[in-house]
PyMOL commands that place a pseudoatom at each C-alpha (Angstrom):
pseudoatom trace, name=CA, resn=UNK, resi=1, chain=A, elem=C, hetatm=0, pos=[93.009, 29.214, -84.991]
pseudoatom trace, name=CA, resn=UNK, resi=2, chain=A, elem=C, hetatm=0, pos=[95.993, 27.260, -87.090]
pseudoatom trace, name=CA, resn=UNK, resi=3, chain=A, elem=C, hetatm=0, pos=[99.169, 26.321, -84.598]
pseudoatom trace, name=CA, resn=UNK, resi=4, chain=A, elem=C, hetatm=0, pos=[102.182, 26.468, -86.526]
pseudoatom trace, name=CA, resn=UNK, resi=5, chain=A, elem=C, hetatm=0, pos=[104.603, 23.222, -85.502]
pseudoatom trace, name=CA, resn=UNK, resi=6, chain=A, elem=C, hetatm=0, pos=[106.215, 25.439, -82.972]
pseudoatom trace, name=CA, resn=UNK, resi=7, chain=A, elem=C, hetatm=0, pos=[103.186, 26.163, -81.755]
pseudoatom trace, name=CA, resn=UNK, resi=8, chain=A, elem=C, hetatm=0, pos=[102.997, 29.704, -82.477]
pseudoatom trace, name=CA, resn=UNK, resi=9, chain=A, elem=C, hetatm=0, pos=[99.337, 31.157, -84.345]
pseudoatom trace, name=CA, resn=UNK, resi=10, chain=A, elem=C, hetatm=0, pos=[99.619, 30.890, -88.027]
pseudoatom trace, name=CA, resn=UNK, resi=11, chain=A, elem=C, hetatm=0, pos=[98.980, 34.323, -89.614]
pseudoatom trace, name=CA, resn=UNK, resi=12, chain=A, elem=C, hetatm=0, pos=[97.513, 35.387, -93.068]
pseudoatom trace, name=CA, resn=UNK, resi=13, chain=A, elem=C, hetatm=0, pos=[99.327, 39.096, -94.343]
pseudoatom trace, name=CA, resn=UNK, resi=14, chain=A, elem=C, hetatm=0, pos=[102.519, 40.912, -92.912]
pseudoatom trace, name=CA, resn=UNK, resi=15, chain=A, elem=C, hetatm=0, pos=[102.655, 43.465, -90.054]
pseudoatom trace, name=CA, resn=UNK, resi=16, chain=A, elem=C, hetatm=0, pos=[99.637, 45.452, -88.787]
pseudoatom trace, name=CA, resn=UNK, resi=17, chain=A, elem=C, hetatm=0, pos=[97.435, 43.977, -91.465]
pseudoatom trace, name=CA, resn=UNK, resi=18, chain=A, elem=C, hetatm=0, pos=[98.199, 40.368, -89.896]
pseudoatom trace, name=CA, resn=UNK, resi=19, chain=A, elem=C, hetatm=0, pos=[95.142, 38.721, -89.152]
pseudoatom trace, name=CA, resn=UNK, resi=20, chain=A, elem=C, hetatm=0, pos=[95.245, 35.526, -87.586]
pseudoatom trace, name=CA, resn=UNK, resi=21, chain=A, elem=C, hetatm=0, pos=[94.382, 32.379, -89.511]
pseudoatom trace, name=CA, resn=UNK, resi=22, chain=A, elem=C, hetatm=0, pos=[91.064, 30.604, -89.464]
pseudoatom trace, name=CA, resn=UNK, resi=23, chain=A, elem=C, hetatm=0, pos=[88.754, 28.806, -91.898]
pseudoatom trace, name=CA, resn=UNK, resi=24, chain=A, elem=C, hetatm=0, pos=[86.696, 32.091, -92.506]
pseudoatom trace, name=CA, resn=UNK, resi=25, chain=A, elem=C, hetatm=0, pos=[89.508, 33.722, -92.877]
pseudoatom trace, name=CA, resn=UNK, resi=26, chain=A, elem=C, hetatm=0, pos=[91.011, 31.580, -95.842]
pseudoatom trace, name=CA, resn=UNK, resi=27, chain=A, elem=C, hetatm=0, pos=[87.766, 30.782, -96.871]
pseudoatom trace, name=CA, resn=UNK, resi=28, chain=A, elem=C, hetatm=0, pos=[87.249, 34.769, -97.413]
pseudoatom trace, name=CA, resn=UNK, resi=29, chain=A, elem=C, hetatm=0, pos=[90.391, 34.967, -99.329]
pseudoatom trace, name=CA, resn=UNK, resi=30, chain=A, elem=C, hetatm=0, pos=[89.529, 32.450, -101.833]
pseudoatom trace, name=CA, resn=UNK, resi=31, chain=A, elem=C, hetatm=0, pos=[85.700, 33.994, -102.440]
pseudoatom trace, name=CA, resn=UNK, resi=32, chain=A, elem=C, hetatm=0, pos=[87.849, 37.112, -102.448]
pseudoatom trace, name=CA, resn=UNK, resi=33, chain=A, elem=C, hetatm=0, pos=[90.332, 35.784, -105.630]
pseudoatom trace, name=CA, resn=UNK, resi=34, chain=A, elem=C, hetatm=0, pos=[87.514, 34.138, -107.284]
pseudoatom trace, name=CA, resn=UNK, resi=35, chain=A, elem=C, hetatm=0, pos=[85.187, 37.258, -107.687]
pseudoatom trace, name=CA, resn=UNK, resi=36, chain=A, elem=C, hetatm=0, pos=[88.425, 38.788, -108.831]
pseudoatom trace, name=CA, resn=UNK, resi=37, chain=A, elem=C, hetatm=0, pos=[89.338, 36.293, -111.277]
pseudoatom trace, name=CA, resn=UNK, resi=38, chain=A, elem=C, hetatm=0, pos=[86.442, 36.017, -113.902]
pseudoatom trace, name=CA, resn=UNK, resi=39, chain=A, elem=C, hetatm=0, pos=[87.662, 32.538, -115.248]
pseudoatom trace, name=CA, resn=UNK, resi=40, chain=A, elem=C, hetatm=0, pos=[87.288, 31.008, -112.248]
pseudoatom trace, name=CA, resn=UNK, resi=41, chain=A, elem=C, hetatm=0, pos=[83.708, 33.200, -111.063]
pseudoatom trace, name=CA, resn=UNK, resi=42, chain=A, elem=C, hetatm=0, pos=[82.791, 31.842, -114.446]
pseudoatom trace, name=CA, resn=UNK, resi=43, chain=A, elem=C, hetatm=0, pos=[84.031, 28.373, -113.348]
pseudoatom trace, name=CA, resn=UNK, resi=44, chain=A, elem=C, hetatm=0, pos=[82.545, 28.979, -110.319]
pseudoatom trace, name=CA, resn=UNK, resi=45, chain=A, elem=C, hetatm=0, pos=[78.886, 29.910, -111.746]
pseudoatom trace, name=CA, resn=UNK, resi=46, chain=A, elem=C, hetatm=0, pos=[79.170, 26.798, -114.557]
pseudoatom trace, name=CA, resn=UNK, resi=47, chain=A, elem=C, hetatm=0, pos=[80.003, 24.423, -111.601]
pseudoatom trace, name=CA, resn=UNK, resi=48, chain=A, elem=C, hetatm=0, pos=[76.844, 25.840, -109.357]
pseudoatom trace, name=CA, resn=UNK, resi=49, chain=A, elem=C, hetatm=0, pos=[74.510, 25.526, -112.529]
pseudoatom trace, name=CA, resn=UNK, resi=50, chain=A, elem=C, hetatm=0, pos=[75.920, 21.879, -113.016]
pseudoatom trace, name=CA, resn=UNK, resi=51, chain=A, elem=C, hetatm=0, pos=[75.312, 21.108, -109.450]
pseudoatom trace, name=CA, resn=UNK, resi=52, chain=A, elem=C, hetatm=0, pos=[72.155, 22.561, -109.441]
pseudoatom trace, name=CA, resn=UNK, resi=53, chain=A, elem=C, hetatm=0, pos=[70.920, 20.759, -112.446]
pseudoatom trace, name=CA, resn=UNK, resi=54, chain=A, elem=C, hetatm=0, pos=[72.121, 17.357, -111.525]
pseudoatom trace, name=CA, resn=UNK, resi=55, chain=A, elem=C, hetatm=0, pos=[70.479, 17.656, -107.881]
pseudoatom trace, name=CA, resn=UNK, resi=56, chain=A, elem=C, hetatm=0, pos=[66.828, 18.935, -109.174]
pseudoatom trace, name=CA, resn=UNK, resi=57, chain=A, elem=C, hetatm=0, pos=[66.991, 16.036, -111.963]
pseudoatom trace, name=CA, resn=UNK, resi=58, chain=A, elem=C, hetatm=0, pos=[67.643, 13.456, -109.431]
pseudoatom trace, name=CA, resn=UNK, resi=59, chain=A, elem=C, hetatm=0, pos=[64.829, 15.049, -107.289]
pseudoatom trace, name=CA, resn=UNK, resi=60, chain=A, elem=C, hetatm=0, pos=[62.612, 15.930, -109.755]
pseudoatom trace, name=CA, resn=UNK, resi=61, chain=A, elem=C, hetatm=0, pos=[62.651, 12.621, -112.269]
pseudoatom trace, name=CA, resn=UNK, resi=62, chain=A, elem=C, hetatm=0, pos=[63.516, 14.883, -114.845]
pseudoatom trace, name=CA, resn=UNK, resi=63, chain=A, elem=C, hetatm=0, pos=[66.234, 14.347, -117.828]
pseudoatom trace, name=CA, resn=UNK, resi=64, chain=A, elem=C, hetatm=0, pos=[69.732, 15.937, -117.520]
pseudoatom trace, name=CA, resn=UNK, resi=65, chain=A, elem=C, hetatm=0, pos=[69.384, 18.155, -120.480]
pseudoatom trace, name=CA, resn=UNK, resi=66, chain=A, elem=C, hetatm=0, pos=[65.781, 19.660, -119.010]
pseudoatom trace, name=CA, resn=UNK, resi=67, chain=A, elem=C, hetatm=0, pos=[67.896, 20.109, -115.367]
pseudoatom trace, name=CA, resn=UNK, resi=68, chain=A, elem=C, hetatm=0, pos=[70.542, 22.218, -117.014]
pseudoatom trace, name=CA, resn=UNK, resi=69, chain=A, elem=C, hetatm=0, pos=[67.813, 24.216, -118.729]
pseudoatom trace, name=CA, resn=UNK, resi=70, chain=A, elem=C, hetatm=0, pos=[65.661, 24.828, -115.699]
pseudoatom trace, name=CA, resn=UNK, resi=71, chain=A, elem=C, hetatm=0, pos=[69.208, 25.853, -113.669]
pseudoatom trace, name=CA, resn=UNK, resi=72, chain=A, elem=C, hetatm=0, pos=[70.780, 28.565, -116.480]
pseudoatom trace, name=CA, resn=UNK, resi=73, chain=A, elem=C, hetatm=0, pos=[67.022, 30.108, -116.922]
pseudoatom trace, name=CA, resn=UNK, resi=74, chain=A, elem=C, hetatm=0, pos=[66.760, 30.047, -113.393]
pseudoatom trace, name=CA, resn=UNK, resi=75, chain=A, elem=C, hetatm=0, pos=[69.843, 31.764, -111.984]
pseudoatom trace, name=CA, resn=UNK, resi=76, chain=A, elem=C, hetatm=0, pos=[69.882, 34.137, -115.112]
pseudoatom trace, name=CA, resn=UNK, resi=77, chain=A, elem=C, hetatm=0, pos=[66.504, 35.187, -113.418]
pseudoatom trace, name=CA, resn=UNK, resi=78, chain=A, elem=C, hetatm=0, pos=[64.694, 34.609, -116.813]
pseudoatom trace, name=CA, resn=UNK, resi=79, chain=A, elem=C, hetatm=0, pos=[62.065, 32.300, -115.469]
pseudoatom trace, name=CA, resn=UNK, resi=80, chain=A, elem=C, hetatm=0, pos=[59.665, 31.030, -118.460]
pseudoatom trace, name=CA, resn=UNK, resi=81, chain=A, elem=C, hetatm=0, pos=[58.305, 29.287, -116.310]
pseudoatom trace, name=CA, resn=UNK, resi=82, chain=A, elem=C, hetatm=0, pos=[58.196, 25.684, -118.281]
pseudoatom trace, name=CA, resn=UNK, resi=83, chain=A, elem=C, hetatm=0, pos=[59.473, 23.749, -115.611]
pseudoatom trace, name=CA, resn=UNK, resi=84, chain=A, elem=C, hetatm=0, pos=[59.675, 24.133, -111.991]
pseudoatom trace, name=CA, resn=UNK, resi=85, chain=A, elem=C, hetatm=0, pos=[60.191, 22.279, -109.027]
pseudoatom trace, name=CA, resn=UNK, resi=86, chain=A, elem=C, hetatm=0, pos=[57.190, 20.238, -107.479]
pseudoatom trace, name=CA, resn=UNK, resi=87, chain=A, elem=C, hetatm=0, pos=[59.126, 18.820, -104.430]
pseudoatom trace, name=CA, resn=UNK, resi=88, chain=A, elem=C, hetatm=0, pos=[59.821, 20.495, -101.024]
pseudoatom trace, name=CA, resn=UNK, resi=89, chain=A, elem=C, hetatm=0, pos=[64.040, 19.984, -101.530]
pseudoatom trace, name=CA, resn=UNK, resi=90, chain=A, elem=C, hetatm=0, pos=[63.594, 21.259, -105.045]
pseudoatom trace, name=CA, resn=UNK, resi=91, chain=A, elem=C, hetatm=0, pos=[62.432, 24.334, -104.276]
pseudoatom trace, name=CA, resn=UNK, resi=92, chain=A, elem=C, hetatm=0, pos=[64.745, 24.576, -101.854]
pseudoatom trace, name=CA, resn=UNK, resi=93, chain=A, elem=C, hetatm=0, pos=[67.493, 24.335, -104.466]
pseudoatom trace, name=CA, resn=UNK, resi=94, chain=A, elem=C, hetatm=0, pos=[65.660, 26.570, -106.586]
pseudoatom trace, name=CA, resn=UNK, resi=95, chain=A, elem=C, hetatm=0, pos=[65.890, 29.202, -103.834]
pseudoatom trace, name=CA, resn=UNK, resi=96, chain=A, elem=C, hetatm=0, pos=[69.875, 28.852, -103.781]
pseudoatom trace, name=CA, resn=UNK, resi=97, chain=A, elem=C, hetatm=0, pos=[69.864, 28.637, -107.333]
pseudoatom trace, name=CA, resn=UNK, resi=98, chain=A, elem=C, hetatm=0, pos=[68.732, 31.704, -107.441]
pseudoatom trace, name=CA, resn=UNK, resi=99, chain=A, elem=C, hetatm=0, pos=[70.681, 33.129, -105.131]
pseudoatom trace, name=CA, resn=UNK, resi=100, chain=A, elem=C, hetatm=0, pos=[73.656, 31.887, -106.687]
pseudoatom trace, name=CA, resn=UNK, resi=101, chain=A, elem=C, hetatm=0, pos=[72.645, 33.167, -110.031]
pseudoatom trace, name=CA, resn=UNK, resi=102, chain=A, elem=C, hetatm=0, pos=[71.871, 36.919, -108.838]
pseudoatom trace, name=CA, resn=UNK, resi=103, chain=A, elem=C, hetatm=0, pos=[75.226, 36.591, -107.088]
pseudoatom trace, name=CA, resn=UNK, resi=104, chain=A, elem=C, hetatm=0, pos=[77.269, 34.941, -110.109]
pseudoatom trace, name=CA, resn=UNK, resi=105, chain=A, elem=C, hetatm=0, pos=[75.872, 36.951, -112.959]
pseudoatom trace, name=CA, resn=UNK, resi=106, chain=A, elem=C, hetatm=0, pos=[76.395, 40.006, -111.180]
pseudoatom trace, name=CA, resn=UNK, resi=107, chain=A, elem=C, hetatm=0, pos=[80.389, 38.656, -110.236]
pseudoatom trace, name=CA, resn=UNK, resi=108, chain=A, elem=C, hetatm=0, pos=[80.939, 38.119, -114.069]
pseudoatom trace, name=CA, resn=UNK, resi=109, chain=A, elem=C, hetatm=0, pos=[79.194, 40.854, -115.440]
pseudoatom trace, name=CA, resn=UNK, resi=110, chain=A, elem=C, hetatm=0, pos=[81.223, 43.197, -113.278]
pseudoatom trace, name=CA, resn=UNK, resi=111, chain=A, elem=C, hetatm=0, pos=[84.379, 41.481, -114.074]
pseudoatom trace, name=CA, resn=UNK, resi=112, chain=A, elem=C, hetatm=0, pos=[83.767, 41.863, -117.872]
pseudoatom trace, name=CA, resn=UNK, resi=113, chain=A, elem=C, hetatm=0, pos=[82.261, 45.660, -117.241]
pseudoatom trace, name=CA, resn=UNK, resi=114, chain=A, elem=C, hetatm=0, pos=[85.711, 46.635, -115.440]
pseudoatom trace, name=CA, resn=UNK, resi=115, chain=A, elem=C, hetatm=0, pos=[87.906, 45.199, -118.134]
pseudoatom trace, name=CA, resn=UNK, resi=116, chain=A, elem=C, hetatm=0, pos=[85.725, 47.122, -120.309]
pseudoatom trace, name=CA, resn=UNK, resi=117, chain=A, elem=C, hetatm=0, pos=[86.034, 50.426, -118.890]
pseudoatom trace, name=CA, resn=UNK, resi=118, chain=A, elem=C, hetatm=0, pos=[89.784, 50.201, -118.515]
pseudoatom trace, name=CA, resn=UNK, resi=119, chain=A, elem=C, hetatm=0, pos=[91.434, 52.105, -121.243]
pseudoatom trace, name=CA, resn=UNK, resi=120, chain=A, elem=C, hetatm=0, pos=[94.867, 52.376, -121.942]
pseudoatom trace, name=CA, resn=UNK, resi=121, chain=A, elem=C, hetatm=0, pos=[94.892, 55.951, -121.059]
pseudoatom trace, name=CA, resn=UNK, resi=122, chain=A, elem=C, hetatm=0, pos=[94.928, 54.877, -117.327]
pseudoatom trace, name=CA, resn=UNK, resi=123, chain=A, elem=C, hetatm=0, pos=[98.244, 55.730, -115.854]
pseudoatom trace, name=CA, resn=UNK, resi=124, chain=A, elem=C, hetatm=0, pos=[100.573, 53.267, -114.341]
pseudoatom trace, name=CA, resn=UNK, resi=125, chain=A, elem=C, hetatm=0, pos=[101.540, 53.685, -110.539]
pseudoatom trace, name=CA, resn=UNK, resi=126, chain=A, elem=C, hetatm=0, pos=[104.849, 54.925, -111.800]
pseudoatom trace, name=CA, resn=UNK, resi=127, chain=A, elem=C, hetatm=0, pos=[103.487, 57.639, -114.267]
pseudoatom trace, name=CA, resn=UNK, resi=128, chain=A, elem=C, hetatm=0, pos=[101.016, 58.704, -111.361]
pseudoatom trace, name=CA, resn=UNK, resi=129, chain=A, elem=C, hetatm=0, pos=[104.194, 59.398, -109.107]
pseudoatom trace, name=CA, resn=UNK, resi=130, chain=A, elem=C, hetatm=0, pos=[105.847, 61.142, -111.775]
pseudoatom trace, name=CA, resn=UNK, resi=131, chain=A, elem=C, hetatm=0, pos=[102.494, 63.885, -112.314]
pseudoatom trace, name=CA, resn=UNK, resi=132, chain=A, elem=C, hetatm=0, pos=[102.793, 64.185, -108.827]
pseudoatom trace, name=CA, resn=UNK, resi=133, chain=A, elem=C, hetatm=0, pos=[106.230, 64.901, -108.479]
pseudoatom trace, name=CA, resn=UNK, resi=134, chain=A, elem=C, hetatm=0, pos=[106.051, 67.485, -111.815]
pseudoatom trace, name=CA, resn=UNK, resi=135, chain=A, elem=C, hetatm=0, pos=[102.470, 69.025, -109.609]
pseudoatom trace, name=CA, resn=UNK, resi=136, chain=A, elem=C, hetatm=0, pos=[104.587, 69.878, -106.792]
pseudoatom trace, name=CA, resn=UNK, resi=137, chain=A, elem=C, hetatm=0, pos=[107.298, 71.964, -108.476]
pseudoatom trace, name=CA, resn=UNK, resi=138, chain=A, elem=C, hetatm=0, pos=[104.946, 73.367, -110.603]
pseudoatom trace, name=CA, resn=UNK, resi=139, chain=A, elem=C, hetatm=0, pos=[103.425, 74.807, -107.478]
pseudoatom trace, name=CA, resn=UNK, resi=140, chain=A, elem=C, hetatm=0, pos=[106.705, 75.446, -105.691]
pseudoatom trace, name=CA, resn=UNK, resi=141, chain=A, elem=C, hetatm=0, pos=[107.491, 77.863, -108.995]
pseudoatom trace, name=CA, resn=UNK, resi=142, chain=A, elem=C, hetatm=0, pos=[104.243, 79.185, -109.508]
pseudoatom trace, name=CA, resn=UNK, resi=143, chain=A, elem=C, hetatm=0, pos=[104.440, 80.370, -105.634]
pseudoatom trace, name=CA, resn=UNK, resi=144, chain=A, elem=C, hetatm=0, pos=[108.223, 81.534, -105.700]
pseudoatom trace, name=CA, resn=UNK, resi=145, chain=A, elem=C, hetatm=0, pos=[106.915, 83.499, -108.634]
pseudoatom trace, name=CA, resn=UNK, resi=146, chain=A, elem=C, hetatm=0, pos=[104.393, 84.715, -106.513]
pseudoatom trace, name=CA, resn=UNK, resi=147, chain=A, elem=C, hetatm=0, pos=[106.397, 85.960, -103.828]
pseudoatom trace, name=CA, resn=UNK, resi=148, chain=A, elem=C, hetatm=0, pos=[108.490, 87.661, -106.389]
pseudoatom trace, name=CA, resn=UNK, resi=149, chain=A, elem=C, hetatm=0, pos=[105.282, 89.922, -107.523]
pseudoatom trace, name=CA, resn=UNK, resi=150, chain=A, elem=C, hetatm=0, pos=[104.165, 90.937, -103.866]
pseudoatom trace, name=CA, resn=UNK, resi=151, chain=A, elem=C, hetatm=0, pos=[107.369, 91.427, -103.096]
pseudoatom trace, name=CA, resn=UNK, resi=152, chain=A, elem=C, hetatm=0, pos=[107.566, 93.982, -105.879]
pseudoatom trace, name=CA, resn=UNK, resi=153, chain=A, elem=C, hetatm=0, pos=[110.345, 91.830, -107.796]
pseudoatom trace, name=CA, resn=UNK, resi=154, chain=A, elem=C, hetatm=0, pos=[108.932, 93.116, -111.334]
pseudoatom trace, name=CA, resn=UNK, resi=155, chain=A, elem=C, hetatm=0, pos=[108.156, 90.500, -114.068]
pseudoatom trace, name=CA, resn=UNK, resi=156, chain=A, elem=C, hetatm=0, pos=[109.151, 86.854, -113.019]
pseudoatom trace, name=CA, resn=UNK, resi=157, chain=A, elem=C, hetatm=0, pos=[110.082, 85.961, -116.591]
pseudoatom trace, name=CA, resn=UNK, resi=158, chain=A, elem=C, hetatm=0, pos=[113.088, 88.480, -115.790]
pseudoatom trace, name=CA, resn=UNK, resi=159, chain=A, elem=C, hetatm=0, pos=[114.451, 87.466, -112.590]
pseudoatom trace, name=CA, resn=UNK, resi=160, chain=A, elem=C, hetatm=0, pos=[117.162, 85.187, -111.987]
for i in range(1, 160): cmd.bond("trace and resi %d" % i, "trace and resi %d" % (i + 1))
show_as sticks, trace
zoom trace
C-alpha cells in the first residue's frame, strides 16, 4: 500500500468507492483507460506486434520485415502458416502473441463497433432527466384524471 508523506494510506476515488492504492490497483486503471481509449489499445496492440516481432527475429535468425509478418498474421489469428517458430522461447512468444492478438483485436474492434452504433439520436444525461421529469406528470395527470372518473367527476376535459 502507498504512504502518503504524513503517513496516512494513499487512496484511488472519493468516499465509499475509495479503494486503497496499490500497484494492481493503478495498474487496473491504466488497462482500464487503455481498452477505453482506442488510440492508445491501438498503440497498445502496434507496440505488442513490434515487440513480438523484434524478439522472434532475434530468436529465430529471421529478417525484421518476415518478424513483423509472422506477428500481425499471428495475433490476427490468420495463421498461413509460412513461418513459424522452431525454438522452445519462440513458441513461447508465439503463445502470448496470440494471446495478445485475441485480446487486442477484440479491444479495438469493440472500440470501433461502439462508436459505430452510437447515433446521434442517443439522449444526453440532461435530456434523459428532462423525459423523466415530463413521465412523471404525465402520470400524476393521467391518475388525477383518473380519480376524477371513479369518482364520478364527468369528463376530465371539463373539470377545472
Amino acid at each position: 500500500m502507498d504512504v502518503s508523506s504524513t503517513g496516512a494510506p494513499t487512496v484511488v476515488g472519493a468516499g465509499a468507492h475509495a479503494v486503497p492504492s496499490s500497484w494492481a490497483t493503478r495498474a487496473g486503471v491504466t488497462m482500464l483507460h487503455i481498452a477505453n481509449h482506442t488510440p492508445s489499445a491501438v498503440t497498445v496492440y502496434l507496440a505488442a506486434v513490434l515487440a513480438a516481432a523484434a524478439a522472434v527475429s532475434a530468436l529465430e535468425d529471421w529478417a525484421f520485415g518476415d518478424a513483423v509478418w509472422w506477428a500481425f498474421v499471428t495475433t490476427t489469428t490468420t495463421g498461413y502458416g509460412d513461418l513459424s517458430p522452431a525454438t522452445g522461447a519462440g513458441r513461447v512468444i508465439a503463445v502470448v502473441t496470440m494471446f495478445v492478438g485475441i485480446v487486442g483485436i477484440g479491444v479495438i474492434v469493440g472500440r470501433i463497433a461502439a462508436v459505430v452504433i452510437r447515433t446521434r439520436d442517443d439522449f444526453t444525461h440532461e435530456e434523459q432527466v428532462e423525459i423523466a421529469h415530463e413521465s412523471d406528470e404525465q402520470l400524476r395527470l393521467l391518475r388525477e384524471i383518473q380519480a376524477r372518473l371513479e369518482a364520478g367527476g364527468g369528463s376530465p376535459d371539463r373539470a377545472s
